[in-house]
C-alpha positions as CSV (number, residue, x, y, z in Angstrom):
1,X,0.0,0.0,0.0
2,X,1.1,3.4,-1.1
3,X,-0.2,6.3,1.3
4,X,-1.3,9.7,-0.4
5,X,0.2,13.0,0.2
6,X,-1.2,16.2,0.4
7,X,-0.5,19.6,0.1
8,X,0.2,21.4,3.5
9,X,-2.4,22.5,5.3
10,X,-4.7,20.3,3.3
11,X,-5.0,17.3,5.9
12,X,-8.5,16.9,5.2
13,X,-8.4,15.1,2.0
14,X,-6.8,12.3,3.2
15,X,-7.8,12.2,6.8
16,X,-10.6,9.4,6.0
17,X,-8.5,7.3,4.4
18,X,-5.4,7.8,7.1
19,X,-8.0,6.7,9.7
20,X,-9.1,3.5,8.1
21,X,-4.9,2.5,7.1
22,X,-4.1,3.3,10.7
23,X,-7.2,0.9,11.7
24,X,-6.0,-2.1,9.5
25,X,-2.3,-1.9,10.9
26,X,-3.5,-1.2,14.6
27,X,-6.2,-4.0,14.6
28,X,-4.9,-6.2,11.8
29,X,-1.3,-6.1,10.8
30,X,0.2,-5.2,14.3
31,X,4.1,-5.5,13.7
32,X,4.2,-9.6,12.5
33,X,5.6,-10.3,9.3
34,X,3.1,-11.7,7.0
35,X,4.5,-15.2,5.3
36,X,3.1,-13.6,1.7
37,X,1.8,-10.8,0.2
38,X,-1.2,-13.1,-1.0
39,X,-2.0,-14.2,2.5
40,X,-2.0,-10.7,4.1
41,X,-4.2,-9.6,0.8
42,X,-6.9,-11.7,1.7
43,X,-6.9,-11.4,5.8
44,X,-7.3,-7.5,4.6
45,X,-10.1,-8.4,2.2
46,X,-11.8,-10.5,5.1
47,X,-11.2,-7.8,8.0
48,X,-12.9,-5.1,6.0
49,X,-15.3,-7.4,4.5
50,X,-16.3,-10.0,7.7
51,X,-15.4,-7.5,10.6
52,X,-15.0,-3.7,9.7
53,X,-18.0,-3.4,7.7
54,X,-20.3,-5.3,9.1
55,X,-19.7,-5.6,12.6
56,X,-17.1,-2.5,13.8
57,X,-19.3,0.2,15.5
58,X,-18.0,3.7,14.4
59,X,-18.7,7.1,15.9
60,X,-19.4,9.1,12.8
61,X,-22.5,6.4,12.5
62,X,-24.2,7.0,15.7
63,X,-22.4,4.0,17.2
64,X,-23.7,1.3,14.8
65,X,-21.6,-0.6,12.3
66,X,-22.2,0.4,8.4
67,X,-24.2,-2.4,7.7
68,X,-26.7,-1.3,10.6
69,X,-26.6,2.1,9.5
70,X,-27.2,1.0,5.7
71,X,-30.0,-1.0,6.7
72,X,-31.9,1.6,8.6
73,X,-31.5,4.1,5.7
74,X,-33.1,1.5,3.8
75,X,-36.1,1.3,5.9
């Protein structure tokens, strides 16, 4: 993963995406080596898939997890 750079004093662009990177490698990643780029790959795809968006409560959601929030939008 390559991280974005803005301009300074333009920390807003990227802040959303700075949160969810520093999320994978806090909860996720820690500081193990990974035996292969393939195997970290898909415990990424199933964290965001089987845990962060359908389980993780987040603040900016009213404390629900997106799934939750998606639904009741829905309804």
């Amino acid at each position: 993963m390559r991280l974005s750079v803005g301009r300074t004093g333009q920390c807003w662009d990227i802040a959303l995406a700075e949160s969810f990177f520093a999320t994978i490698k806090r909860e996720l990643l820690g500081t193990d080596a990974w035996p292969s780029p393939a195997l970290a790959r898909t415990a990424v795809f199933d964290f965001i898939e089987g845990w962060y968006d359908s389980r993780r409560l987040h603040s900016s959601l009213g404390y629900r997890s997106p799934a939750a929030y998606e639904a009741a939008l829905a309804a």
